[in-house]
C-alpha positions, 0 to 999 in steps of 0.5 A: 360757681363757674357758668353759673348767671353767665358769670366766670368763677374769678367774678363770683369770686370778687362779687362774694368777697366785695359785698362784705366790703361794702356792706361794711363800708355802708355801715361805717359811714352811717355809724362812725362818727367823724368827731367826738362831737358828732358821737350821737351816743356820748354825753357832753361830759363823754365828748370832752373826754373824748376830746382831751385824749386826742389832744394827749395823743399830741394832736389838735382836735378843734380842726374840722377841716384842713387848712392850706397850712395843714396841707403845707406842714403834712407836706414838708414834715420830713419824719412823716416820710419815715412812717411813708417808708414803714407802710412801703415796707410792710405793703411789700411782703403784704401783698406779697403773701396775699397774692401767692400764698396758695401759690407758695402752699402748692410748692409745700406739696399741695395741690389743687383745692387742698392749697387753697384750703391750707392757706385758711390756717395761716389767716386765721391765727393771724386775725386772732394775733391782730386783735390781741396786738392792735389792743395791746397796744392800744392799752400801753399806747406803744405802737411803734414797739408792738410793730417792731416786735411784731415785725422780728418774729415775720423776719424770723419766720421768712429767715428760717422759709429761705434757710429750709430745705425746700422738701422739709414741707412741715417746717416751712408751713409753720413758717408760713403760718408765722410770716403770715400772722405777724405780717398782718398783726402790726399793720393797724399799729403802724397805721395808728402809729402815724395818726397819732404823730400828726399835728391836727386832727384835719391833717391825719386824713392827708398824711395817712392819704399819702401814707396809702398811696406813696408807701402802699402803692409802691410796696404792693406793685414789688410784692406782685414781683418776688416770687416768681414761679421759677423759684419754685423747686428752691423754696422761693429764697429771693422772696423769702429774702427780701420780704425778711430784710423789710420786716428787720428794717421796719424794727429799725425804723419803728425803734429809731423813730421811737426814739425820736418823738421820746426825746422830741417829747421831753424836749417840749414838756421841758419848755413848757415847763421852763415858760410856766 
């Protein structure tokens, strides 16, 4: 489509790709309720439900709007930077295999259109893998595990990519295809992860602001830096590296803070308990 209405083929490549996005967003806006309250759908008895399990999630769903108290916690509140870092993590390796996936297919032998369509395989299976994730966990309602889990099979598939030599192509697409998949699957868990750790509903829309602009700001400008071009002939092993260590240390943080809010929890149910 190069020339094609005056426009180059990278233009029409971000018309085609943005009107989705934004047909999309039109359509959230007008159909998403903000609140169960505002769910035209749902009957009286439907909203309240609704309701309790946002308060089960441990979350206040009376709180239209934030309040500078809201604002003061959400700031102060040290274990959300935890979840701040776990979206720097996952935005680093992200990005990374977003931007040079075809790159990386090219160094695995191929060339021109047929890079560009052999990194069709690894987004697919990773969309299929992202909805069974994000609805098992929603089901057993453990996101952070299905994240580390997630996030070890990614290590693993970097791992063996650094460890491979940079001629066994086959091998190393297999671990593309499986980097590719688990480095997107558990993104929706570790964003619902941190909305359901926040005190009120008001104040989830500030954490996860600044969940996307301190963790994924900076994790997406590193991922444009770990793969540079002359690494090409070994594999791109400095790449590899780094983005396998962040997804070994999103297991550790997710279980870590896993562990936290458990005994956070049953220290609460045990005063609540010990008052009635």
């Amino acid at each position: 489509m190069n020339g094609i209405n005056g426009l180059s083929g990278w233009q029409w490549l971000v018309i085609l790709e943005g009107i989705p996005a934004c047909a999309a967003g039109l359509v959230v806006l007008l159909i998403l309720p903000d609140y169960p309250e505002s769910a035209r759908w749902l009957i009286d008895e439907e909203k309240e439900l609704a309701r309790e399990r946002v308060r089960f999630c441990g979350s206040s769903a009376d709180d239209m709007a934030i309040t500078w108290v809201d604002a003061k916690e959400t700031l102060t509140e040290w274990r959300l930077y935890f979840h701040y870092l776990l979206h720097f993590l996952i935005s680093t390796p992200f990005s990374s295999l977003s931007l040079f996936a075809p790159t990386r297919v090219a160094g695995l032998g191929y060339t021109s259109l047929s890079a560009e369509l052999m990194t069709i395989p690894p987004y697919a299976v990773a969309y299929v893998v992202s909805l069974v994730v994000s609805w098992s966990a929603d089901r057993f309602n453990s996101r952070s595990l299905h994240a580390a889990v997630c996030a070890l099979f990614c290590a693993a598939g970097f791992i063996a990519s650094a460890t491979l030599s940079p001629d066994a192509y086959v091998a190393r697409y297999i671990c593309l295809v499986i980097s590719t998949t688990f480095v997107f699957s558990p993104v929706p868990s570790l964003l619902s992860f941190l909305a359901s750790n926040t005190h009120t509903t008001a104040s989830t829309d500030l954490a996860v602001a600044l969940n996307v602009s301190i963790g994924g700001g900076a994790g997406l400008i590193l991922g444009t830096w770990i793969f540079p071009a002359g690494e090409a002939k070994n594999g791109y092993k400095s790449g590899n590296w780094i983005n396998a260590g962040f997804m070994l240390a999103i297991s550790v943080v997710c279980v870590a803070l896993r562990i936290y809010y458990g005994r956070a929890n049953r220290l609460k149910e045990h005063k609540r308990k010990f008052v009635l």
